[in-house]
C-alpha positions in Angstrom: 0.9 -10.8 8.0 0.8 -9.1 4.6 2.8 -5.7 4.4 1.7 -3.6 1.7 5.1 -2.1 1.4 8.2 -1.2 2.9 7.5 2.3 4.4 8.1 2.4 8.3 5.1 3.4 9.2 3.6 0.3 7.8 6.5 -2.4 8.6 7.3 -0.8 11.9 5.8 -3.7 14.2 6.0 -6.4 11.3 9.1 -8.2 13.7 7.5 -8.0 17.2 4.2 -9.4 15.8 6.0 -11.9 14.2 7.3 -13.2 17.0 4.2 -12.8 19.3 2.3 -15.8 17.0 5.6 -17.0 14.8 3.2 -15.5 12.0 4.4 -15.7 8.3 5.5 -12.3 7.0 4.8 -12.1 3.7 5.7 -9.3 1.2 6.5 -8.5 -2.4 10.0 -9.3 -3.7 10.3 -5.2 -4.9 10.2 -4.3 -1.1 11.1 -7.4 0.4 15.1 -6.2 1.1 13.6 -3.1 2.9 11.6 -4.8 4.9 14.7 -7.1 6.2 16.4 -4.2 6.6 19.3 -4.6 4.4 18.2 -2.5 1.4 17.1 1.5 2.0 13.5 2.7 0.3 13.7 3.9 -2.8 13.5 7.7 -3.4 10.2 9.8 -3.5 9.6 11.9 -6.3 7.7 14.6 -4.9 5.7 18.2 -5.6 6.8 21.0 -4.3 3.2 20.8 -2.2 4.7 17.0 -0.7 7.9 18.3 0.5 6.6 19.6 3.3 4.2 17.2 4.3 7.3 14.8 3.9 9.6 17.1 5.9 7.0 17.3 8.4 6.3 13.4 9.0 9.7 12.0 8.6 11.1 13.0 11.4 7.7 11.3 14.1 8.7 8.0 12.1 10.9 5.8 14.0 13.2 3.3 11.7 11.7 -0.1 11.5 13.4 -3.2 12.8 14.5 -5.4 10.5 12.0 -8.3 10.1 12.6 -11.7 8.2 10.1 -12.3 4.9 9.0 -15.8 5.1 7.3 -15.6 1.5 8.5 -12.9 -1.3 5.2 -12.4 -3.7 5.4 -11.5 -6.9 1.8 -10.4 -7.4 -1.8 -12.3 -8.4 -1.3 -14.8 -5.3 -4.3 -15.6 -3.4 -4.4 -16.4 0.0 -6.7 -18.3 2.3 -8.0 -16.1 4.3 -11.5 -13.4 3.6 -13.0 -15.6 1.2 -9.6 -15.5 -0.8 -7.2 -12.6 -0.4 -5.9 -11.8 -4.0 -2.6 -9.8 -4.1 -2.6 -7.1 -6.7 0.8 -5.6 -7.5 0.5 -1.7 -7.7 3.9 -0.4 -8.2 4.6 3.9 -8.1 4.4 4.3 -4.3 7.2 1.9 -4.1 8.5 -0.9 -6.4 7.1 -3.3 -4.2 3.8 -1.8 -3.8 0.4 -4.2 -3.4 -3.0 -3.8 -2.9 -5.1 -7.2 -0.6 -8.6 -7.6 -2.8 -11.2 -9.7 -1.1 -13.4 -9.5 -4.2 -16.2 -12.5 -2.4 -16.6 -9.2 0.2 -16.0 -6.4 -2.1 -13.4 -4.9 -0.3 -9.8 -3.3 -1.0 -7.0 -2.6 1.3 -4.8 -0.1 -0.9 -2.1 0.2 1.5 -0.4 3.8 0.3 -1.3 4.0 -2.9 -4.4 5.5 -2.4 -5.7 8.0 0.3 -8.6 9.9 1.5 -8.1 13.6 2.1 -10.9 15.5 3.8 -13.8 13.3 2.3 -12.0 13.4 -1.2 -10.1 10.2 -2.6 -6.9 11.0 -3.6 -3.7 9.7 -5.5 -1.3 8.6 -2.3 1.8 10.5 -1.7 5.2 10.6 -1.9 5.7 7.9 -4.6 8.9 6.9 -5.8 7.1 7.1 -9.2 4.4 8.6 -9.8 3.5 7.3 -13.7 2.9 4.0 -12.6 1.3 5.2 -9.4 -1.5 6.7 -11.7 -2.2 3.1 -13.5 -2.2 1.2 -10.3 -4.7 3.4 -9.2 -6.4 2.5 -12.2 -5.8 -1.1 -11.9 -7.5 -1.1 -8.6 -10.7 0.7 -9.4 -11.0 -1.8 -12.3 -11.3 -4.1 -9.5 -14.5 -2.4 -8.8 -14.4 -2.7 -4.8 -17.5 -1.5 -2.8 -15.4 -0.8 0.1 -12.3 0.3 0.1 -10.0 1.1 3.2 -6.4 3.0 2.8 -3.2 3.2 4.7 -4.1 6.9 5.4 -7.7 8.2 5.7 -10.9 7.2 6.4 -12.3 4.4 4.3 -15.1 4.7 1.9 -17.7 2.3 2.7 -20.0 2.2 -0.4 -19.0 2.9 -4.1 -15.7 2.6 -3.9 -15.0 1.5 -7.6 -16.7 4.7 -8.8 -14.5 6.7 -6.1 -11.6 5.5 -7.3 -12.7 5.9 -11.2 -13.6 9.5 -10.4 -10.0 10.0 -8.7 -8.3 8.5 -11.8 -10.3 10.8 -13.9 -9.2 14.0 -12.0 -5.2 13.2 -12.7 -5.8 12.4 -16.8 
């Protein structure tokens, strides 16, 4: 199981599915120590326009468990599973940030980092730094995905690199 990073709404689960299969829990050394539960998240720096959306959410989130992390990643590891599963490191949502790449598909899962908002694809929110945030988003349309499916939103299922390129080019 790979966790894309150490939010609770995405490593919620990650210790009862573990245990339903003994699968392997792997996630990237910046986020790994959140995931086991022994280090916090690191701090959002928000707009004024995420505060609320934050405000609003945080509370409907329970904590997460803590779960073991059978393999920290660093980034640029490929996996055997969808034709190859390369990792991508795409710190600025959190330090531990990745995206899963299945380039033999053409598909991205960009965990946070990325979102769709009402048909439009957007920079995800509530980062704990944005500057980099911007670049990984850049780092993943360079990957030049045809699909591309986000922690939050609906998935764009054709032309996905140029969505992404056309979201970058909206925040220079």
């Amino acid at each position: 199981m790979v966790l894309t990073h150490g939010h609770n709404d995405h490593i919620g689960s990650a210790a009862e599915v573990r245990g339903w299969h003994v699968a392997t829990v792997y996630a990237h050394r910046g986020d790994a120590d959140v995931v086991r539960g022994i280090a916090a998240p690191g701090v959002p720096v928000m707009a004024d326009w995420e505060v609320e959306i934050f405000a609003a959410t945080l509370p409907h989130v329970p904590p997460a468990p803590p779960c073991p992390v059978d393999v920290e990643l660093t980034g640029g590891e490929v996996l055997d599973f969808g034709g190859g599963a390369h990792l991508v490191p795409v710190p600025g949502h959190t330090d531990g940030s990745i995206a899963v790449h299945l380039p033999e598909h053409g598909v991205l899962f960009t965990g946070d980092t990325i979102a769709s908002h009402e048909g439009e694809v957007i920079l995800g929110v509530i980062n704990t730094d944005p500057a980099p945030a911007v670049a990984s988003m850049r780092v993943q349309a360079d990957l030049g995905p045809d699909t591309v499916c986000f922690g939050h939103g609906a998935p764009v299922l054709t032309g996905g690199a140029s969505a992404l390129r056309a979201a970058v080019s909206r925040l220079e």
